[in-house]
PyMOL CGO cylinders between C-alpha atoms (Angstrom):
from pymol import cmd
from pymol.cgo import CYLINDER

trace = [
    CYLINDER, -13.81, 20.59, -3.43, -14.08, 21.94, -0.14, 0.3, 1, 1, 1, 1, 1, 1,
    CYLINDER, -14.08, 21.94, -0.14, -11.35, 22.62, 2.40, 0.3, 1, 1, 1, 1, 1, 1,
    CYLINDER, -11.35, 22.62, 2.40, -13.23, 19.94, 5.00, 0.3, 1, 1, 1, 1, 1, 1,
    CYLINDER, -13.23, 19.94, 5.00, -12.63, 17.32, 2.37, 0.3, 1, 1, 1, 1, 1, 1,
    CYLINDER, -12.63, 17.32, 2.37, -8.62, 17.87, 1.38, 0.3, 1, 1, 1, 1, 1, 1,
    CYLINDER, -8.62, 17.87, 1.38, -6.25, 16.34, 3.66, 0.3, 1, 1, 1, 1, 1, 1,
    CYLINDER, -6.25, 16.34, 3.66, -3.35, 17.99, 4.74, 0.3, 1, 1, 1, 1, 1, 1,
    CYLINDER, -3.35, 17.99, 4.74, 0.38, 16.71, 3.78, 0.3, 1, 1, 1, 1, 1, 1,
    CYLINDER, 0.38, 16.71, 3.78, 1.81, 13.70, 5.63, 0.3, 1, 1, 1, 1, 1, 1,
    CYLINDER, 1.81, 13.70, 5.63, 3.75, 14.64, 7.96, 0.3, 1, 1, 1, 1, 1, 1,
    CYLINDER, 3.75, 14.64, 7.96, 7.44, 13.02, 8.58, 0.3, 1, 1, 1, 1, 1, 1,
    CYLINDER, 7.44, 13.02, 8.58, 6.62, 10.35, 11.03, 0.3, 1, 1, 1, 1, 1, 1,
    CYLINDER, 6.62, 10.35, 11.03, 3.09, 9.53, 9.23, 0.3, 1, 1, 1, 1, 1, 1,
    CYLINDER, 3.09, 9.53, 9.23, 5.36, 8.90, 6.09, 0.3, 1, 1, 1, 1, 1, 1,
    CYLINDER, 5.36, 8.90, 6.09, 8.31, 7.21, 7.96, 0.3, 1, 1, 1, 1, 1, 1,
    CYLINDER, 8.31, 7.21, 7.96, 5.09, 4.63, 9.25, 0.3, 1, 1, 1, 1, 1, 1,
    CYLINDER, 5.09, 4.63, 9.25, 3.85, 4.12, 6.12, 0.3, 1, 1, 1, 1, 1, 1,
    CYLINDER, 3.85, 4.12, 6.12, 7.08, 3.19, 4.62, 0.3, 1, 1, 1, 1, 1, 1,
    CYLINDER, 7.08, 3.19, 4.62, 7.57, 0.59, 7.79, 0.3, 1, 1, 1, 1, 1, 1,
    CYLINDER, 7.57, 0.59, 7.79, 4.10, -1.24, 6.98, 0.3, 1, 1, 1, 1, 1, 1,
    CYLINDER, 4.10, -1.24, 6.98, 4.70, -0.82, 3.72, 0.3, 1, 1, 1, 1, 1, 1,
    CYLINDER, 4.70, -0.82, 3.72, 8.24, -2.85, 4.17, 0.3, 1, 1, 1, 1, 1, 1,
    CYLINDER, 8.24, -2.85, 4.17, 7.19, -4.96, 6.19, 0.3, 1, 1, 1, 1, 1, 1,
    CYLINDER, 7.19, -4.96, 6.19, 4.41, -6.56, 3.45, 0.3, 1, 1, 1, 1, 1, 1,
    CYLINDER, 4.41, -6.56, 3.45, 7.64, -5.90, 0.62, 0.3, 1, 1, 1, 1, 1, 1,
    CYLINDER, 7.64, -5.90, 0.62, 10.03, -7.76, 2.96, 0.3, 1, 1, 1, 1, 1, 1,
    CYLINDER, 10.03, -7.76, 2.96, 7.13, -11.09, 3.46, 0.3, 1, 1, 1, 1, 1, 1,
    CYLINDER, 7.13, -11.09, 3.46, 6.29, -10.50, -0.47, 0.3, 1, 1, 1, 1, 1, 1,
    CYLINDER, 6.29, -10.50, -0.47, 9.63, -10.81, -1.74, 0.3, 1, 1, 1, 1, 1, 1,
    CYLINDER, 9.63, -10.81, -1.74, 10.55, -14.14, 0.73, 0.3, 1, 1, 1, 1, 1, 1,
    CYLINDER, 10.55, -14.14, 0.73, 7.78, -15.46, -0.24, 0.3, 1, 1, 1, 1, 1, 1,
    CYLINDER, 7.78, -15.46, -0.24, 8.43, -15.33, -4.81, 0.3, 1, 1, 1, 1, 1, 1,
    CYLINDER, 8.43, -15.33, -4.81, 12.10, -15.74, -4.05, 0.3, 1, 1, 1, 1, 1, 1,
    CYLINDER, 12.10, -15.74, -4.05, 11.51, -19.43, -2.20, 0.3, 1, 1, 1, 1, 1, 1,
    CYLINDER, 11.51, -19.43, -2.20, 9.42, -20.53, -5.49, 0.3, 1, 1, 1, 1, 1, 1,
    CYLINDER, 9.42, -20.53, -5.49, 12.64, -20.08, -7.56, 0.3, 1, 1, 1, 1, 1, 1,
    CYLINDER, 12.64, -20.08, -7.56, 14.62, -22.30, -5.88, 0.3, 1, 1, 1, 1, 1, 1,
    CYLINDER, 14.62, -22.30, -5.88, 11.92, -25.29, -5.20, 0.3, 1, 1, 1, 1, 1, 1,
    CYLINDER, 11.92, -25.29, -5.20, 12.53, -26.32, -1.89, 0.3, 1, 1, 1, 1, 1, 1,
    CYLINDER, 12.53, -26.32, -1.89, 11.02, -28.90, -0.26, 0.3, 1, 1, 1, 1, 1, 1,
    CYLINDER, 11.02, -28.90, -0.26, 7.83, -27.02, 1.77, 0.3, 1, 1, 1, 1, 1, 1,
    CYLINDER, 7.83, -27.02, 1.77, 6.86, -24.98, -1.72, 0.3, 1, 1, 1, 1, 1, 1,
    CYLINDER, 6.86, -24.98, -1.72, 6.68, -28.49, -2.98, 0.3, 1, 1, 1, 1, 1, 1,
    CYLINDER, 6.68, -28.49, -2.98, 4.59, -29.34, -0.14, 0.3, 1, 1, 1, 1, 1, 1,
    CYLINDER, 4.59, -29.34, -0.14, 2.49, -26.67, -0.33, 0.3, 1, 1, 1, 1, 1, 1,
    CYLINDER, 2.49, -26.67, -0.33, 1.76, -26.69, -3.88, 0.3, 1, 1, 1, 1, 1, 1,
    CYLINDER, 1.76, -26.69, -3.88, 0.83, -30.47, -3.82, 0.3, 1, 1, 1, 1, 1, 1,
    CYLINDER, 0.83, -30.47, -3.82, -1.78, -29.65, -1.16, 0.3, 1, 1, 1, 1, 1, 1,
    CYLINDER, -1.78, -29.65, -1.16, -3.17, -26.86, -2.92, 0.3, 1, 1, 1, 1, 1, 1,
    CYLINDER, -3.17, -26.86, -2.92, -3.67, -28.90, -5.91, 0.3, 1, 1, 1, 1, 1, 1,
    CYLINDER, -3.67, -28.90, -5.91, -1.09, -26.57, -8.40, 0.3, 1, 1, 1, 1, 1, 1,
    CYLINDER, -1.09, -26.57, -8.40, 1.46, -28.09, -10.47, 0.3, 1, 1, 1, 1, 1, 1,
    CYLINDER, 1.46, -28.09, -10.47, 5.41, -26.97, -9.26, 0.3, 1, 1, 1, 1, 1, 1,
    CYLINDER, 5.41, -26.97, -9.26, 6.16, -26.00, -12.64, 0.3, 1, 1, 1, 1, 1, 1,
    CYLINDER, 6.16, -26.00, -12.64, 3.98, -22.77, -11.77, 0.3, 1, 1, 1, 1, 1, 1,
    CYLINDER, 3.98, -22.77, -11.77, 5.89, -21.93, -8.78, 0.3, 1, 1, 1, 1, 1, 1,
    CYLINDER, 5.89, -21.93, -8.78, 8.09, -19.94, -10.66, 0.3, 1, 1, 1, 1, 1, 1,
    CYLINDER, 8.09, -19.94, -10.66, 5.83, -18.07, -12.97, 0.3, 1, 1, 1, 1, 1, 1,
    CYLINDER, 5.83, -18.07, -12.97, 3.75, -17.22, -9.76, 0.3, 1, 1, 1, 1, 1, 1,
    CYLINDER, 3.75, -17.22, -9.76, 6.87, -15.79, -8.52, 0.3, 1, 1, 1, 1, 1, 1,
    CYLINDER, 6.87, -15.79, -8.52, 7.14, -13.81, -11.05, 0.3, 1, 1, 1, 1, 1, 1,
    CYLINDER, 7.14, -13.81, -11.05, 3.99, -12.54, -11.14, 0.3, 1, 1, 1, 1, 1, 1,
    CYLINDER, 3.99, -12.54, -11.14, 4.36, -11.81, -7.28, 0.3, 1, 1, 1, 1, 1, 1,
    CYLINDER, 4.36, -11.81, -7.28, 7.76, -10.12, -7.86, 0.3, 1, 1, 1, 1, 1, 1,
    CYLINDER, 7.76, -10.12, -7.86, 6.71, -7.97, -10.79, 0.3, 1, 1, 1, 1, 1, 1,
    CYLINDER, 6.71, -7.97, -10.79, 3.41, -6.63, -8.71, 0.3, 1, 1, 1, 1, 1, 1,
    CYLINDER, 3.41, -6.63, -8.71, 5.45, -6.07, -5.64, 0.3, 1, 1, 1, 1, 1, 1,
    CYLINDER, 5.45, -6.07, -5.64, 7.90, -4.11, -8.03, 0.3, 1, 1, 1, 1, 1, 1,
    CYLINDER, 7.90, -4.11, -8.03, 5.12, -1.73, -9.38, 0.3, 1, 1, 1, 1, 1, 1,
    CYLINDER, 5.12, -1.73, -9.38, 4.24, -0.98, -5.52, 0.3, 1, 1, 1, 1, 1, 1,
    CYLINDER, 4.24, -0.98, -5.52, 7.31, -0.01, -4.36, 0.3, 1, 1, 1, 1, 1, 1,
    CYLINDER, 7.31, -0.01, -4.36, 7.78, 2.68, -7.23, 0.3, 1, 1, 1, 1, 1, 1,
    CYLINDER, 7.78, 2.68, -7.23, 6.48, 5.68, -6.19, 0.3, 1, 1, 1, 1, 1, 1,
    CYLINDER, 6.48, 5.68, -6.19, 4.57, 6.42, -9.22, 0.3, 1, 1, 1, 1, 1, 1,
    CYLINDER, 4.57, 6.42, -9.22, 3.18, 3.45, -9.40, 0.3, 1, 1, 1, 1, 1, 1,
    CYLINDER, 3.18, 3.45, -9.40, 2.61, 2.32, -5.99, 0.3, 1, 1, 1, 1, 1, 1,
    CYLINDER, 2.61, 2.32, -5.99, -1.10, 2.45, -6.12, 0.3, 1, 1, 1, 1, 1, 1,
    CYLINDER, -1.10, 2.45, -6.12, -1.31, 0.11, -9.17, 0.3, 1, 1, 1, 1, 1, 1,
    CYLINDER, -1.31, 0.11, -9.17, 0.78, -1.98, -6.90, 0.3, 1, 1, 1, 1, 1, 1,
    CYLINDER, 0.78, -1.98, -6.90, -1.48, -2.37, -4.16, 0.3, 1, 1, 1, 1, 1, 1,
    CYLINDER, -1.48, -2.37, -4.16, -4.34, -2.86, -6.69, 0.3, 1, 1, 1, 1, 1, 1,
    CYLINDER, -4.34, -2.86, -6.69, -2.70, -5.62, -8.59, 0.3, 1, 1, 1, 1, 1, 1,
    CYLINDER, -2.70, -5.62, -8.59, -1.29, -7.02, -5.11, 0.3, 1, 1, 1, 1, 1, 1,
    CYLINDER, -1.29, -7.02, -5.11, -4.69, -7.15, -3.46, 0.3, 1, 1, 1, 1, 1, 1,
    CYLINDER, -4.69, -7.15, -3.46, -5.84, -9.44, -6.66, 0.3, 1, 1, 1, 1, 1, 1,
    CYLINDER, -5.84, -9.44, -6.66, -2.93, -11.72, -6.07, 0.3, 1, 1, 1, 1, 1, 1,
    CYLINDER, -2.93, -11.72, -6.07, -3.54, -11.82, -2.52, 0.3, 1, 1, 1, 1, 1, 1,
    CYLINDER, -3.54, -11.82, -2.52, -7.63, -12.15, -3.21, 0.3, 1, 1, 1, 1, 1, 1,
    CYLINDER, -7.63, -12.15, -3.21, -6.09, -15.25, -5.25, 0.3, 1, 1, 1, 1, 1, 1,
    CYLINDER, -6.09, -15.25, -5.25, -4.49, -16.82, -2.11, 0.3, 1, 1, 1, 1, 1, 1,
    CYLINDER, -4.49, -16.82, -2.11, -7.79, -16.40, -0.43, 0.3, 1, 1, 1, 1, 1, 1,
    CYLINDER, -7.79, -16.40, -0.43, -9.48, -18.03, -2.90, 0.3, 1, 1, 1, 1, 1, 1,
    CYLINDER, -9.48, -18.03, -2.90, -7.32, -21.23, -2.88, 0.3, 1, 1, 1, 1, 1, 1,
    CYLINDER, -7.32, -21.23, -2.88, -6.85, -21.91, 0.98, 0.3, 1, 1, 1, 1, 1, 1,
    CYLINDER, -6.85, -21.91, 0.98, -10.79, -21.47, 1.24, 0.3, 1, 1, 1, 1, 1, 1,
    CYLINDER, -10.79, -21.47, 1.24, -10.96, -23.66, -1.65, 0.3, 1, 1, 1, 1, 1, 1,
    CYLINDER, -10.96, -23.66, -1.65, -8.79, -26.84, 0.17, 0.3, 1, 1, 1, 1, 1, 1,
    CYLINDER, -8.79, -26.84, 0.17, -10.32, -26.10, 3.76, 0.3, 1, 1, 1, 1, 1, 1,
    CYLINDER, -10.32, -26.10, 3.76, -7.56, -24.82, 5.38, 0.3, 1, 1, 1, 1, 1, 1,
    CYLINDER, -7.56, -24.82, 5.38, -7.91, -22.99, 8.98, 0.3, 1, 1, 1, 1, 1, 1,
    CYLINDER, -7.91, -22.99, 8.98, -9.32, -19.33, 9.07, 0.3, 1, 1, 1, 1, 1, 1,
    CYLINDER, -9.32, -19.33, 9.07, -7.28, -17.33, 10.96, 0.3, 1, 1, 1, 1, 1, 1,
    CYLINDER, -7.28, -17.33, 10.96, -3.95, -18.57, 9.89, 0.3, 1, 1, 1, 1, 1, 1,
    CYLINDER, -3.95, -18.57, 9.89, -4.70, -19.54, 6.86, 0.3, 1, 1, 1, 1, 1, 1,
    CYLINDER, -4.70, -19.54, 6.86, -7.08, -17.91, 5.00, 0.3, 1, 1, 1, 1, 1, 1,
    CYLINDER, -7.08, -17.91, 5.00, -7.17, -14.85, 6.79, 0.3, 1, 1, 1, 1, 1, 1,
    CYLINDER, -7.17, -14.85, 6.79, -3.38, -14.14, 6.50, 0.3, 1, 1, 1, 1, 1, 1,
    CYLINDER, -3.38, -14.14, 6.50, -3.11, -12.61, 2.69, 0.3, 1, 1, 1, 1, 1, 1,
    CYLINDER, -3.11, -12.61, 2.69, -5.73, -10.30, 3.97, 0.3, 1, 1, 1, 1, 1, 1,
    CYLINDER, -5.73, -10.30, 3.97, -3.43, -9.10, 6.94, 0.3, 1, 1, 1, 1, 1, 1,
    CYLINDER, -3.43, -9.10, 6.94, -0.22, -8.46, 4.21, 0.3, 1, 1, 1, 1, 1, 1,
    CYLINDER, -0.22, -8.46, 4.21, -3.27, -6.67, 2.56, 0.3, 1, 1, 1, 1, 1, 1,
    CYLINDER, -3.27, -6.67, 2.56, -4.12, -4.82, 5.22, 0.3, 1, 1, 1, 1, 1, 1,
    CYLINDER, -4.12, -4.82, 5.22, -0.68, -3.85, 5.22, 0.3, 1, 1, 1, 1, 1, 1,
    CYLINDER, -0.68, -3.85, 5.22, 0.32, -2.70, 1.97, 0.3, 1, 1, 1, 1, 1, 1,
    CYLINDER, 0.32, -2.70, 1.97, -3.13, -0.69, 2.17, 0.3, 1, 1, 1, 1, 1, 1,
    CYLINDER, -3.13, -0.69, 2.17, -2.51, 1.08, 5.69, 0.3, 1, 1, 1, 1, 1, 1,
    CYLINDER, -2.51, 1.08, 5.69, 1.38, 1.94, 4.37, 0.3, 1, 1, 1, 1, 1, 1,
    CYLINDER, 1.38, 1.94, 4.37, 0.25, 3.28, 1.28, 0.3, 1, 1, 1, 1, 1, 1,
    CYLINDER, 0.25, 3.28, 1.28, -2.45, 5.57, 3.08, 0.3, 1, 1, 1, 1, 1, 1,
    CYLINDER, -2.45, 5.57, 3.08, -0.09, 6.59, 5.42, 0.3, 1, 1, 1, 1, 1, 1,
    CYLINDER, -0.09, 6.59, 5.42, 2.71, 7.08, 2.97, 0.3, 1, 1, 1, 1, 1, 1,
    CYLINDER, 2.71, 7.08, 2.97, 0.71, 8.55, 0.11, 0.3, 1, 1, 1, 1, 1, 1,
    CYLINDER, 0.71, 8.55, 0.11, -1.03, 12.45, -0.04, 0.3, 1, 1, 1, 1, 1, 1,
    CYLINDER, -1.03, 12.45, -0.04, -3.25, 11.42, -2.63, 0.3, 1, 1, 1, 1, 1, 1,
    CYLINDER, -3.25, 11.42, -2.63, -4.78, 8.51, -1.80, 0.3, 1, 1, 1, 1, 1, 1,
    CYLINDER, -4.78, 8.51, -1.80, -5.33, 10.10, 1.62, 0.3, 1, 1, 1, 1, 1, 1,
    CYLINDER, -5.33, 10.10, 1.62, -7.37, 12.85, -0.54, 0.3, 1, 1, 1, 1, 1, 1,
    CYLINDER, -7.37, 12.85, -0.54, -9.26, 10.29, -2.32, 0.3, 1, 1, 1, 1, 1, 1,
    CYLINDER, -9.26, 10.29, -2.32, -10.53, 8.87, 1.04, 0.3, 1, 1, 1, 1, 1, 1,
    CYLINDER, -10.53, 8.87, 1.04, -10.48, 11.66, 3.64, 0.3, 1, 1, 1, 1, 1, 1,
    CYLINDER, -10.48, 11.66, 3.64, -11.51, 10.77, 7.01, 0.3, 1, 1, 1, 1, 1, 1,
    CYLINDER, -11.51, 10.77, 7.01, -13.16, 13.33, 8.91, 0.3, 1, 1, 1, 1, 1, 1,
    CYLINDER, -13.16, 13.33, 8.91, -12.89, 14.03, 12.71, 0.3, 1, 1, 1, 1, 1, 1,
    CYLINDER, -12.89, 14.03, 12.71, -16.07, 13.57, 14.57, 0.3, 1, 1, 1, 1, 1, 1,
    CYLINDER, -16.07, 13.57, 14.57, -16.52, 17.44, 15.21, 0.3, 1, 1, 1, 1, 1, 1,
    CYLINDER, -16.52, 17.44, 15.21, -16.49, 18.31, 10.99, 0.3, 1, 1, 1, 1, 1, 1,
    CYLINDER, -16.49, 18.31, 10.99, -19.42, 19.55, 10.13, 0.3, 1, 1, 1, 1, 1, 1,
]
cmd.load_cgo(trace, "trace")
């Protein structure tokens, strides 16, 4: 490999950033399985419209908490993010699937996506050196 393509170490603020983004999708992850354990009244809602049965709101949860669990393990952070973006490609999937509004709607698991991506980048040495970017005057 050549010394144009190898990023260099994160640096302490570029890791302190990545771990805020990357908190910031944990922190919405985790609110949103822990609601669909205790049934309240809008995941009710919510799964009617969608068209799922409630007695998957907890095995979803799960699901979401055991993903979200494997990202924020160092070691296994990028399985994380790989499992999480096929949950989140999921949620996509079923708000395009009932019509519901773009932007706030079916756009939104792409932003947490965005998200968990952009911390772990930031965060992470060798993802960085999996997709270096290069400055415009690289040759």
């Amino acid at each position: 490999m050549q010394a144009s393509t190898l990023s260099a170490p994160a640096s302490k603020v570029r890791r302190r950033t990545g771990r805020i983004i990357s908190g910031l999708a944990v922190f919405f992850l985790v609110f949103d399985a822990v609601i669909k354990f205790f049934i309240i009244p809008p995941v009710v809602e919510t799964f009617a419209k969608l068209g799922y049965p409630i007695g998957l709101a907890i095995p979803i949860g799960v699901v979401l908490l055991v993903c979200v669990l494997i990202y924020v393990i160092p070691q296994t952070s990028v399985l994380g993010a790989i499992l999480l973006t096929g949950y989140l490609g999921g949620a996509v999937a079923t708000h395009v699937r009932v019509g519901d509004p773009l932007f706030s709607h079916i756009l939104f698991p792409t932003y947490v996506g965005a998200l968990i991506w952009g911390g772990l980048f930031l965060r992470e040495d060798r993802l960085r050196s999996l997709l270096p970017f290069r400055s415009s005057n690289a040759a």
